[in-house]
C-alpha positions as a Markdown table, in Angstrom:
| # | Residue | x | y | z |
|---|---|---|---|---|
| 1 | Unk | -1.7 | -4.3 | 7.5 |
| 2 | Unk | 1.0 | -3.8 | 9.8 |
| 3 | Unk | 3.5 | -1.3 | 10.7 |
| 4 | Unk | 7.3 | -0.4 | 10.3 |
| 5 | Unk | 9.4 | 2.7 | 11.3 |
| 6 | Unk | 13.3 | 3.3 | 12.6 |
| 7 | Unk | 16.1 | 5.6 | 12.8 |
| 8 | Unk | 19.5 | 5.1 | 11.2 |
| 9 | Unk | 22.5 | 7.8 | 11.7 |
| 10 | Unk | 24.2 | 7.9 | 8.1 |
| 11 | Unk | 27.1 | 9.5 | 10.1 |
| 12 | Unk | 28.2 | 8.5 | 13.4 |
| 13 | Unk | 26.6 | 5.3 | 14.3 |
| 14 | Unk | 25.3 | 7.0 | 17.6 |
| 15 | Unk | 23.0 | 5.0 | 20.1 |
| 16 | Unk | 19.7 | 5.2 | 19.1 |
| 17 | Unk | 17.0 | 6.8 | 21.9 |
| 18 | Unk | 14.8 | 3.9 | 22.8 |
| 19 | Unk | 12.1 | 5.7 | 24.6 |
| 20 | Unk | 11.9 | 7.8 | 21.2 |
| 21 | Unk | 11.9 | 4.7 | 18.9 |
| 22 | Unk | 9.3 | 3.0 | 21.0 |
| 23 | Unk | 6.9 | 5.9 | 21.0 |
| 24 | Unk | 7.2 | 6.2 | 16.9 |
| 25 | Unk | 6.2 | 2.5 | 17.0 |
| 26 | Unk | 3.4 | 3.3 | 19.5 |
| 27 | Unk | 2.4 | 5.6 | 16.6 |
| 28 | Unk | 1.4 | 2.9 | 14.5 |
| 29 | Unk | -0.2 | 0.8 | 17.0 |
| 30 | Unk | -3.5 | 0.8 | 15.0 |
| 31 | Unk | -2.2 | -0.5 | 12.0 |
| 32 | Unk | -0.5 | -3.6 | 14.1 |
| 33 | Unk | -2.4 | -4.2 | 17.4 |
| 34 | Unk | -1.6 | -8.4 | 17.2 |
| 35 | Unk | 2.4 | -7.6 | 18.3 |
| 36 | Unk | 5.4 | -4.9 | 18.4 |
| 37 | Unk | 9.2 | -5.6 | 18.6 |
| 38 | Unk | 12.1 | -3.6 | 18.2 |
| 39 | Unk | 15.6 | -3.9 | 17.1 |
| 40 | Unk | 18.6 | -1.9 | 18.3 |
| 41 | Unk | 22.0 | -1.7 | 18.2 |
| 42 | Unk | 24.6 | 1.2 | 17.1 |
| 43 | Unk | 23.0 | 3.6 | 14.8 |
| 44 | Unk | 20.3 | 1.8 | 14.0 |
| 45 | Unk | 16.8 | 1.1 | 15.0 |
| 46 | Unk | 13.9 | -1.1 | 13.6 |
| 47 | Unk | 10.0 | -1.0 | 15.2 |
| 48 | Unk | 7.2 | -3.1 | 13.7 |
| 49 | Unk | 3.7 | -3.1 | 14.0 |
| 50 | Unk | 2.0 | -6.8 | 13.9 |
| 51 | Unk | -1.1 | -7.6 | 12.1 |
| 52 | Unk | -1.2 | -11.2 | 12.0 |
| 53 | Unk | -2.1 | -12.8 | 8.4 |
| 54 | Unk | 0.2 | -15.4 | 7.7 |
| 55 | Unk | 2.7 | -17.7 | 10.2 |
| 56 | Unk | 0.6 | -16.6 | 13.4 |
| 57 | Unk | 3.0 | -18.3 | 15.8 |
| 58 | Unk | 6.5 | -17.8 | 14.5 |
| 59 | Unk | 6.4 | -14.9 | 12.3 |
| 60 | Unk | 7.3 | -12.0 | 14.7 |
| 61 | Unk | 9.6 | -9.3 | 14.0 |
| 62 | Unk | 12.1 | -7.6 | 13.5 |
| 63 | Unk | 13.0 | -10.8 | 11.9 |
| 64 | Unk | 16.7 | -11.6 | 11.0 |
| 65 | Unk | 18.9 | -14.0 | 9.1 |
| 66 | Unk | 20.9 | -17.2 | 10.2 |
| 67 | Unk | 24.0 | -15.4 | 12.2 |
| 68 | Unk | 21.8 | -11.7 | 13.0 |
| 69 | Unk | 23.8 | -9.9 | 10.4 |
| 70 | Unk | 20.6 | -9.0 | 8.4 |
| 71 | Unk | 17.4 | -7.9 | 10.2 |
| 72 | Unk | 14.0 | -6.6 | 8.4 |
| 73 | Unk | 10.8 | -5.0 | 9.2 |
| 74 | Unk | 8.4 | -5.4 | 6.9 |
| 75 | Unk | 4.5 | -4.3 | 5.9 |
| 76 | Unk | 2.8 | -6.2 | 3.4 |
| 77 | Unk | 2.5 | -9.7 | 1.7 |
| 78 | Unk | 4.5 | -11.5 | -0.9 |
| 79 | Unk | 2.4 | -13.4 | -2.7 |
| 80 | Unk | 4.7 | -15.5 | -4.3 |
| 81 | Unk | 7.3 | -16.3 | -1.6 |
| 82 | Unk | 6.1 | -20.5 | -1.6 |
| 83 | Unk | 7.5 | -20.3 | -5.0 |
| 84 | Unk | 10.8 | -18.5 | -3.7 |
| 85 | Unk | 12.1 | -20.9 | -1.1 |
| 86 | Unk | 12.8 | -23.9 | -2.5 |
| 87 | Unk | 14.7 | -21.5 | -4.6 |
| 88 | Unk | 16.8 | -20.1 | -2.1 |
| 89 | Unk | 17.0 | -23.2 | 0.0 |
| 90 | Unk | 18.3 | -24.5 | -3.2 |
| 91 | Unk | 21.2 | -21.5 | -2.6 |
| 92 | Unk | 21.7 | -22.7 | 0.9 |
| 93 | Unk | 19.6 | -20.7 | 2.7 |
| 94 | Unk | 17.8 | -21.8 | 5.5 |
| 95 | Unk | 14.8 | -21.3 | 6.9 |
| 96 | Unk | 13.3 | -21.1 | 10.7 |
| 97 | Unk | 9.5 | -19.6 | 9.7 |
| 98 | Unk | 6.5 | -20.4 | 7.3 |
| 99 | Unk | 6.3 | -16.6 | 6.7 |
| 100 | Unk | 6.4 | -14.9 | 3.4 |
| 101 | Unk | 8.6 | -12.1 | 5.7 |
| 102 | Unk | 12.0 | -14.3 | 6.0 |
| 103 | Unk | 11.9 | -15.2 | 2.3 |
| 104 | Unk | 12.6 | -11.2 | 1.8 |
| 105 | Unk | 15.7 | -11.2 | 4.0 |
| 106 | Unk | 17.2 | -14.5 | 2.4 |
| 107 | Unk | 16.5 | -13.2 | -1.2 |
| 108 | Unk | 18.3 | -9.8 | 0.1 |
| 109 | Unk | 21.0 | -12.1 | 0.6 |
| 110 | Unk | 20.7 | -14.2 | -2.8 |
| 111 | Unk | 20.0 | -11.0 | -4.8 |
| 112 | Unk | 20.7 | -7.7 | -3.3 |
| 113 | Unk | 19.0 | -4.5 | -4.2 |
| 114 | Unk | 17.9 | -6.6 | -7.5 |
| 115 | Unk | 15.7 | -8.8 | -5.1 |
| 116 | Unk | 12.8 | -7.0 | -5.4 |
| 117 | Unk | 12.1 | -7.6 | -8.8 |
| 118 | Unk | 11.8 | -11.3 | -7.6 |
| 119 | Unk | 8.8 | -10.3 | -5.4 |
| 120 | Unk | 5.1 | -10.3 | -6.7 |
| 121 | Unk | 2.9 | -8.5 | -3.8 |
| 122 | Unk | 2.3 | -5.6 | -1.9 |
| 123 | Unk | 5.4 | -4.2 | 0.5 |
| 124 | Unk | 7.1 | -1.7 | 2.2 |
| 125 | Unk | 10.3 | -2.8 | 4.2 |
| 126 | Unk | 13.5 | -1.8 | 5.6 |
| 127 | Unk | 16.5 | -3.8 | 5.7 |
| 128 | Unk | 19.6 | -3.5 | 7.8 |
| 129 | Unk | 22.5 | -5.6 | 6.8 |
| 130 | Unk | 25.5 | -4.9 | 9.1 |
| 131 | Unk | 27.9 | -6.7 | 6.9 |
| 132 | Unk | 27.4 | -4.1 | 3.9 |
| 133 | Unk | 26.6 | -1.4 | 6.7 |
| 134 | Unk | 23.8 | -1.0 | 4.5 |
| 135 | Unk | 20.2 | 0.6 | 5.2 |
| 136 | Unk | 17.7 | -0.5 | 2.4 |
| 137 | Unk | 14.3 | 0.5 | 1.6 |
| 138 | Unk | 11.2 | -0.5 | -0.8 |
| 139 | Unk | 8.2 | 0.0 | -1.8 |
| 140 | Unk | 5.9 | -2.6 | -4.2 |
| 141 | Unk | 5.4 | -1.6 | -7.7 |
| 142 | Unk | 2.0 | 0.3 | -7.6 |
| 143 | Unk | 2.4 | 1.7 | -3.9 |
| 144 | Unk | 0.0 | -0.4 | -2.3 |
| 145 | Unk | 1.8 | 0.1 | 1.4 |
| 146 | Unk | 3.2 | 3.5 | 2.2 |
| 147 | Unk | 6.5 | 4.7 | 3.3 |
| 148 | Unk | 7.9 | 8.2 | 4.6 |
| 149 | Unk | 10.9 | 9.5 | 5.1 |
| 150 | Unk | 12.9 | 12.3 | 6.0 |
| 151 | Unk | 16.9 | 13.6 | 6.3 |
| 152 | Unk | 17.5 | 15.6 | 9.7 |
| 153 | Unk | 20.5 | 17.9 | 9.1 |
| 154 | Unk | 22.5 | 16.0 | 11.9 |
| 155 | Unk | 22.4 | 12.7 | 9.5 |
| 156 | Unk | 19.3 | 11.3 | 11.4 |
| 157 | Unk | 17.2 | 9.2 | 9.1 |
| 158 | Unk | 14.2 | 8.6 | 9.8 |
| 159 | Unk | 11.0 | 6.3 | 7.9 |
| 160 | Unk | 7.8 | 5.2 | 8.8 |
| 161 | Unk | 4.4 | 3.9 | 7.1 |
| 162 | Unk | 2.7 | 7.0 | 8.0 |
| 163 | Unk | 3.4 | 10.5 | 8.7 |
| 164 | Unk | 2.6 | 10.5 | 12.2 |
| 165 | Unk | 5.6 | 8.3 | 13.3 |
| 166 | Unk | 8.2 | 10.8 | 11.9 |
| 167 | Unk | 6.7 | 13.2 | 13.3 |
| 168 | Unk | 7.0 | 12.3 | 17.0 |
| 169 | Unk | 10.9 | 12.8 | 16.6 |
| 170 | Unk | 10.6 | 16.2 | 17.9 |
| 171 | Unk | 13.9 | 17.7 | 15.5 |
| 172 | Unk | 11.6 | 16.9 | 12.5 |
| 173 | Unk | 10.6 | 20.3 | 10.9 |
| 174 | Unk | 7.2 | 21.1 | 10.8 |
| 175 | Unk | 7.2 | 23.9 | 7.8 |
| 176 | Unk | 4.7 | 23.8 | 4.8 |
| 177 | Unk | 6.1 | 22.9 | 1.9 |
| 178 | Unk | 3.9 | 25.5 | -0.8 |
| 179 | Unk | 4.4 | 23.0 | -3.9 |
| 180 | Unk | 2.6 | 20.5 | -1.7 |
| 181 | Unk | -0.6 | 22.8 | -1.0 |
| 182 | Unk | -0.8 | 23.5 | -4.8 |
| 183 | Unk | -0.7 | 20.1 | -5.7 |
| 184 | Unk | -3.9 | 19.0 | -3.0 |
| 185 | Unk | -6.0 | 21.9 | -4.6 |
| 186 | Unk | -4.9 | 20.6 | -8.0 |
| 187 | Unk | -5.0 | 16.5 | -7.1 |
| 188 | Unk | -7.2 | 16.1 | -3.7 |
| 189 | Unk | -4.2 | 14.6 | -2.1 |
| 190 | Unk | -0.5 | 15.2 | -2.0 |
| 191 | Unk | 0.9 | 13.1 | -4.4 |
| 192 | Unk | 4.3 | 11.4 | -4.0 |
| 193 | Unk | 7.2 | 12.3 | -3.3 |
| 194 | Unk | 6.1 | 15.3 | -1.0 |
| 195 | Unk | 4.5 | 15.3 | 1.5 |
| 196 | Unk | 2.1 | 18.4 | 3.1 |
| 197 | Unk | 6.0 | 19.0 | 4.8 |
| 198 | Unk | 9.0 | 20.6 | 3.4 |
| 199 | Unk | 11.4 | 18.2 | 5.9 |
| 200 | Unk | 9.4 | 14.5 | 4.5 |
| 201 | Unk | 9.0 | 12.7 | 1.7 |
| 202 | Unk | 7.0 | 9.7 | 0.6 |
| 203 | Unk | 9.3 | 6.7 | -1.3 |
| 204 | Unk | 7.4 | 6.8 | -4.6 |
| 205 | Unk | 6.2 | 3.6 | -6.0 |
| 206 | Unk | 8.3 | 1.0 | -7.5 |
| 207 | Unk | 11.4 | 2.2 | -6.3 |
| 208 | Unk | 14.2 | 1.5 | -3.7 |
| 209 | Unk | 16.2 | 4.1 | -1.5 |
| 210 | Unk | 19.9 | 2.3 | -0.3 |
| 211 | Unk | 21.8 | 4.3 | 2.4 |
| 212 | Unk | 25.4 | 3.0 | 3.4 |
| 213 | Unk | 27.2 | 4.5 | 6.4 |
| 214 | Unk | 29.0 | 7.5 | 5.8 |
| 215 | Unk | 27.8 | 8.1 | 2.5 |
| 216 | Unk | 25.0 | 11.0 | 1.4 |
| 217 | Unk | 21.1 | 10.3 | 0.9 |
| 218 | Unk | 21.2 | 9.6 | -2.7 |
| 219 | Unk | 17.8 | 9.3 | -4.9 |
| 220 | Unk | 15.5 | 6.6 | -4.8 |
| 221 | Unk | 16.2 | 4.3 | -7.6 |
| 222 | Unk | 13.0 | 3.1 | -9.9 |
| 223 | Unk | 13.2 | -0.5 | -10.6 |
| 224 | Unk | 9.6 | -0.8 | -12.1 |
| 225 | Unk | 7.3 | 1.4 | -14.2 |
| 226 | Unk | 3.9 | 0.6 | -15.8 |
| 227 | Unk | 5.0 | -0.2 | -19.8 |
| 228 | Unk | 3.4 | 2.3 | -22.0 |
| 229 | Unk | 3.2 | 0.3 | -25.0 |
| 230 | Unk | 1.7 | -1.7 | -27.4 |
| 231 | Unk | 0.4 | -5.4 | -26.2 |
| 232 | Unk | -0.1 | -7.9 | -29.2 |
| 233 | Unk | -3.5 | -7.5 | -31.2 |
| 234 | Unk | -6.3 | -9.3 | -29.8 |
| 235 | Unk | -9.7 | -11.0 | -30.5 |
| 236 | Unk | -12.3 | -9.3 | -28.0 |
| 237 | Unk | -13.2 | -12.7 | -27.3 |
| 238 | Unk | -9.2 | -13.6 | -26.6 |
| 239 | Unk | -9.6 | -10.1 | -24.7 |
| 240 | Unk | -12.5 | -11.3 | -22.5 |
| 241 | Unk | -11.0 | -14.6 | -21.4 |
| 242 | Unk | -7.3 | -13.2 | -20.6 |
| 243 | Unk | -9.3 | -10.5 | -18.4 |
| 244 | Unk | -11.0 | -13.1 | -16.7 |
| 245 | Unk | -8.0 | -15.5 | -16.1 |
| 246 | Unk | -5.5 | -12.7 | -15.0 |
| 247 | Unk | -8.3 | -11.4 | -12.4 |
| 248 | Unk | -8.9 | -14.8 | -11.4 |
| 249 | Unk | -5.4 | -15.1 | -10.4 |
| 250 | Unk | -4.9 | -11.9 | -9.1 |
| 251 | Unk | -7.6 | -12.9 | -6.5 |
| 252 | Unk | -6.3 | -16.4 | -6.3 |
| 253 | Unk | -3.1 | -15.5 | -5.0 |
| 254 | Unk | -5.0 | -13.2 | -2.1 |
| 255 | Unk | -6.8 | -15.7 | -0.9 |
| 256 | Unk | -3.8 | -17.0 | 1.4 |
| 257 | Unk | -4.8 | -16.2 | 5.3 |
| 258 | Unk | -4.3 | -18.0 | 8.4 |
| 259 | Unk | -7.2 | -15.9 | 10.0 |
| 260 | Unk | -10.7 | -15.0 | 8.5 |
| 261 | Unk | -11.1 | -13.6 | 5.1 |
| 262 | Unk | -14.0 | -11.7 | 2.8 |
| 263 | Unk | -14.8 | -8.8 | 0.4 |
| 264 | Unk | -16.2 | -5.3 | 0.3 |
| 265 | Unk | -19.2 | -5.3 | -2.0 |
| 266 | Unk | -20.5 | -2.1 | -3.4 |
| 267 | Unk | -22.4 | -3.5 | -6.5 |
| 268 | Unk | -20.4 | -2.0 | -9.3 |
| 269 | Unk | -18.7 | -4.1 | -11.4 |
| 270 | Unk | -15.1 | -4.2 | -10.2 |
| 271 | Unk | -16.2 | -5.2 | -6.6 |
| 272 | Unk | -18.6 | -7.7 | -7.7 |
| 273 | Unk | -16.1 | -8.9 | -10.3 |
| 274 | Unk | -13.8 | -9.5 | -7.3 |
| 275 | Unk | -16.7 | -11.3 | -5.3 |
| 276 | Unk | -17.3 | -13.5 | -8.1 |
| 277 | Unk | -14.0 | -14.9 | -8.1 |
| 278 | Unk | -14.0 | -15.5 | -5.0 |
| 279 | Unk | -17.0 | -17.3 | -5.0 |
| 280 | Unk | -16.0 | -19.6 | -7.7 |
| 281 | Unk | -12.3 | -20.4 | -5.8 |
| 282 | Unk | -13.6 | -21.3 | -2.1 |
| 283 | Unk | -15.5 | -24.1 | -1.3 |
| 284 | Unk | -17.1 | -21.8 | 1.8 |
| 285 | Unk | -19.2 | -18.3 | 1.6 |
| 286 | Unk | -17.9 | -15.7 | 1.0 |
| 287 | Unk | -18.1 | -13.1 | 3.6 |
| 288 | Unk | -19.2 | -9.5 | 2.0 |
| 289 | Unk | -19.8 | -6.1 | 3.7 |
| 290 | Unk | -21.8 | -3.2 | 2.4 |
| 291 | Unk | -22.5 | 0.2 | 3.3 |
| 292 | Unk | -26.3 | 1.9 | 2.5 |
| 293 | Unk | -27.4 | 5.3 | 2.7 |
| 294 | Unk | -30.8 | 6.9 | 4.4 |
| 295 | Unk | -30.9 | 9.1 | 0.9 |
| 296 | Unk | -32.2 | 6.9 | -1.7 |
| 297 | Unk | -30.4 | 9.1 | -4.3 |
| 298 | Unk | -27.1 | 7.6 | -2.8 |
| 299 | Unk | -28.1 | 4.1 | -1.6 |
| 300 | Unk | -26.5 | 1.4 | -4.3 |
| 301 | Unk | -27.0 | -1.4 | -1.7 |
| 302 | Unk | -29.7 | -3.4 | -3.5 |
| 303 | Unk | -27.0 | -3.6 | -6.0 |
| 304 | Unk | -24.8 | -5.0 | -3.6 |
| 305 | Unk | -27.8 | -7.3 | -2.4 |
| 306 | Unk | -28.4 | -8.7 | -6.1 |
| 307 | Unk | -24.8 | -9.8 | -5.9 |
| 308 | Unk | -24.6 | -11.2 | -2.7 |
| 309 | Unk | -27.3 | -13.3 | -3.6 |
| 310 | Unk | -26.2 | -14.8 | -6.9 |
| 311 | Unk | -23.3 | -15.8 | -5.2 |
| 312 | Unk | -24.5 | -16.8 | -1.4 |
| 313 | Unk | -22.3 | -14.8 | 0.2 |
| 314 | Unk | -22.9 | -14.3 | 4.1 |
| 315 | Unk | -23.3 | -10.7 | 3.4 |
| 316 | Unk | -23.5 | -8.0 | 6.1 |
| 317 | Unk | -25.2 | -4.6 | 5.4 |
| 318 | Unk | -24.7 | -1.2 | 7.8 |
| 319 | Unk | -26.6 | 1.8 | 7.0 |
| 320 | Unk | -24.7 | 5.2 | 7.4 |
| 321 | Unk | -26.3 | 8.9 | 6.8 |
| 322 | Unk | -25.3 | 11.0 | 4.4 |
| 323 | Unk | -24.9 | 13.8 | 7.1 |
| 324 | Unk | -22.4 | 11.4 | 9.3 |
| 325 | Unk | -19.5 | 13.9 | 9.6 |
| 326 | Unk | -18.2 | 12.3 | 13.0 |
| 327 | Unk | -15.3 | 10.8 | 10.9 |
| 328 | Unk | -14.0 | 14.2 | 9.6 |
| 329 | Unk | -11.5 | 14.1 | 12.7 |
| 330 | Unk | -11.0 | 10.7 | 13.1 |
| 331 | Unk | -9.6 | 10.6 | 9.4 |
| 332 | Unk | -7.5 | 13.5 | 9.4 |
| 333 | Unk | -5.2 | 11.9 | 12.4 |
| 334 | Unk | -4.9 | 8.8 | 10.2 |
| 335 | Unk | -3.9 | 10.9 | 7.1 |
| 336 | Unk | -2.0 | 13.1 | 8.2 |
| 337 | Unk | -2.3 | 15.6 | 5.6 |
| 338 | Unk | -4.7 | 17.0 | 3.4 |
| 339 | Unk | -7.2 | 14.4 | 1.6 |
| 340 | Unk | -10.2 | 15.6 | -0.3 |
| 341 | Unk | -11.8 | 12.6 | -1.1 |
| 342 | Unk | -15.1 | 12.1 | 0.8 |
| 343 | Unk | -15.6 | 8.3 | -0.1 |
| 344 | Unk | -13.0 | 7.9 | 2.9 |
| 345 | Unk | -16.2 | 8.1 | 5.4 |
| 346 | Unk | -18.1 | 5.3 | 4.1 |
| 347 | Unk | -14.7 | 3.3 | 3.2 |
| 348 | Unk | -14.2 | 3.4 | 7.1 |
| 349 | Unk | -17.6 | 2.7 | 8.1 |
| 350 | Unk | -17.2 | -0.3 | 5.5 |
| 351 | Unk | -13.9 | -1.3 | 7.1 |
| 352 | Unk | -15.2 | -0.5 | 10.9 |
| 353 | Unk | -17.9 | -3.1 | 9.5 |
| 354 | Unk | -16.0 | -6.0 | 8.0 |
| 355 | Unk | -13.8 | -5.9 | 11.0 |
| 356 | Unk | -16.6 | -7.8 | 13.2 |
| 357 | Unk | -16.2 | -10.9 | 11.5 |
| 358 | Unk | -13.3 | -11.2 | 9.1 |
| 359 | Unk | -9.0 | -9.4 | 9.4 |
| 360 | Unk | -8.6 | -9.3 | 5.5 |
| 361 | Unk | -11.1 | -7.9 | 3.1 |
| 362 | Unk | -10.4 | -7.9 | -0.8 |
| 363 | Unk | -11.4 | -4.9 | -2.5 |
| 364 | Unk | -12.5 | -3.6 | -6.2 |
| 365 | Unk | -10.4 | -0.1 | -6.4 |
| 366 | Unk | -9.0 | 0.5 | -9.2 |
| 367 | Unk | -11.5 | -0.7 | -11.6 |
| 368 | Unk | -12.9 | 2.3 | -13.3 |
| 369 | Unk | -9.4 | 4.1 | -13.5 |
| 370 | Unk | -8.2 | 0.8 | -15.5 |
| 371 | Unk | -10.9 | 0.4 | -18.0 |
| 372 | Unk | -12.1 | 3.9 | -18.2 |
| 373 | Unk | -15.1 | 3.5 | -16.2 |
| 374 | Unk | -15.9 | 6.9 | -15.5 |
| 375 | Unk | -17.7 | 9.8 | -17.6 |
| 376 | Unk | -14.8 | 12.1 | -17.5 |
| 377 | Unk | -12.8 | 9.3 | -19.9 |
| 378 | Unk | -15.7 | 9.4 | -22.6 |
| 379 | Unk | -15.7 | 13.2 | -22.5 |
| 380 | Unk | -12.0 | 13.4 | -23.0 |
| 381 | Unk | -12.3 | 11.3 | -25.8 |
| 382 | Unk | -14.8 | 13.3 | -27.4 |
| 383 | Unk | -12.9 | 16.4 | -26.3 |
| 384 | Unk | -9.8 | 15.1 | -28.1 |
| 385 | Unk | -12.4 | 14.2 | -31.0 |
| 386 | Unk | -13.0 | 17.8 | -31.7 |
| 387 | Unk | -9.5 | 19.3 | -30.9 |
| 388 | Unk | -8.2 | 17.0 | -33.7 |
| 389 | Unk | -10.3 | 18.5 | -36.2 |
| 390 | Unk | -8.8 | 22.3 | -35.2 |
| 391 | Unk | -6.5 | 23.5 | -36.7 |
| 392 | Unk | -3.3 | 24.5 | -33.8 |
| 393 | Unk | -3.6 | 28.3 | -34.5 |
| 394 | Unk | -7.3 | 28.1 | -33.7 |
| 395 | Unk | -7.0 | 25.2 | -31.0 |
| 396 | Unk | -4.6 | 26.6 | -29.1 |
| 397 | Unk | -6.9 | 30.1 | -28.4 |
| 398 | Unk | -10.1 | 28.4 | -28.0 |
| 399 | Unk | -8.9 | 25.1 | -26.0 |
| 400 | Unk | -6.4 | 27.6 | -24.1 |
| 401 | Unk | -9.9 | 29.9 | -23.4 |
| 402 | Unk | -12.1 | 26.8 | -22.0 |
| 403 | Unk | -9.5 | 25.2 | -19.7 |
């Protein structure tokens, strides 16, 4: 991952504080520690974060177009951007990288605010393009990378991909926003767009936030939704093999690194599902990481270890106690607001593990949420199974009475 923040003055186009921009960049350091630039000029300013994935020696940033009139920061991947260029090249555009990063400010240029329905991958970015005096932000369609932002009252605005880098501008008000607190004790987290703060918000997924000079903070724009609705009738046989094709692809298309690459493994089915793939699409190992517990009632890893050898993975295994609340502190400076979800401590110790011997790890999250994998969805079914039966002016009391 890497990381982006800036400042833009809708207003005035003041000078931007350098010392403060460089110290919200700082911010992020952990989430970039390969590079860090920064872009300045009138009433704007652009700091990135580098974790290096793809075009190791030329794919710095900020990174701009052919004359500087369009300049980007940018956190994620575009899986499909070998597919864009010859596209855009085909439009004139010309290009000085191998990165997926310059084919976002080119199709900026092709496409405009439409562009990012062009883009299949995980991203967060902000775009400056002086010509349009135009500040434009977006995040990927499921908000897989994060982005904050937040209105001062003296037409500051500023983003980040955490929290913590709008907070170091110290004019950033640090009041509780109530709907927020209710929404963690309802959720576990603080679900977009607010944040634990009144003064920032988070861009929601699958939508775009364009700011010209002069001009008010308008909404963000949604230019993707998930499409509840019927798909055509299918064979679960048909079913099966679409299944496995899509997932095949979607881990295909992952697979693109210039540095070393491998998986978590858990043992359930989505990260083994995941592992499998892989396995079947590189000619080397596969490099897996698992966490075990002390507790047998909580240790899964012979699961993982059944897996690891179908497949030959090089698989790595780190045991962690079920008692190992060193993290609780660790975690709550990287969130920076409430989280209630405890898998975070072995997710880090998984991630503090893989980190030894690969940068990118693939992942199964996700899984039970999309096929109904967990016993909650089979109760609510039977739940709804009994409501239907009610009658309403008995439902109502009695449902009303249990929830």
């Amino acid at each position: 991952m890497c990381g982006i923040t800036g400042i833009f003055d809708s207003s005035a186009r003041r000078d931007i504080d350098r010392g403060l921009l460089e110290r919200m960049n700082q911010s992020l350091f952990h989430r970039g520690p390969d590079e860090g630039g920064l872009h300045l000029e009138p009433g704007v300013g652009l700091g990135h974060r580098r974790l290096s994935i793809i075009d190791l020696s030329t794919g710095q940033q900020p990174l701009f177009n052919e004359d500087g009139s369009v300049v980007l920061v940018y956190n994620g991947e575009i899986y499909n951007y070998l597919d864009l260029v010859p596209e855009l090249q085909a439009l004139g555009h010309v290009f000085r990288t191998r990165s997926d990063t310059e084919v976002i400010v080119h199709a900026w240029e092709a496409w405009g605010e439409a562009c990012v329905t062009r883009f299949r991958g995980m991203f967060a970015f902000a775009l400056w393009d002086r010509n349009r005096e135009t500040l434009f932000l977006a995040r990927d369609r499921l908000g897989v990378k994060p982005l904050y932002y937040a209105m001062l009252d003296d037409g500051m605005l500023l983003f980040g991909s955490e929290l913590k880098a709008l907070l170091v501008h110290p004019r950033l008000q640090r009041v509780i926003d109530p709907a927020a607190v209710e929404e963690y004790f309802a959720y576990g987290y603080v679900p977009e767009p607010r944040t634990i703060f009144r003064s920032a918000l988070k861009l929601p997924p699958g939508c775009t936030l364009s700011l010209r000079c002069g001009e008010k903070l308008r909404e963000p724009r949604e230019y993707w939704d998930v499409p509840f609705k019927p798909g055509p009738r299918l064979t679960e046989a048909d079913a099966v093999e679409e299944l496995r094709a899509r997932l095949r692809d979607s881990v295909k298309v992952r697979l693109m690194s210039e540095v070393p690459l491998g998986a978590f493994l858990s043992g359930g089915v989505d990260s083994s599902g995941v592992v499998a793939m892989m396995a079947g699409l590189s000619a080397d190992p596969v490099n897996t990481c698992s966490i075990s517990f002390g507790d047998p009632a909580f240790n899964e890893s012979a699961y993982a270890q059944t897996v690891a050898d179908r497949y030959r993975t090089r698989h790595r295994v780190e045991q962690v106690d079920t008692d190992d609340f060193g993290l609780v502190d660790r975690l709550a400076s990287l969130y920076d607001e409430p989280y209630a979800d405890s898998s975070a401590m072995p997710t880090y110790r998984v991630c503090e593990l893989a980190r030894k011997s690969v940068t990118v790890a693939l992942s199964g999250d996700g899984g039970d949420e999309s096929f109904g994998g967990y016993r909650r969805y089979r109760w609510h079914v039977n739940e709804e199974r009994v409501r239907s039966l009610l009658p309403l002016q008995l439902r109502r009391p009695v449902f009303g009475l249990l929830g």
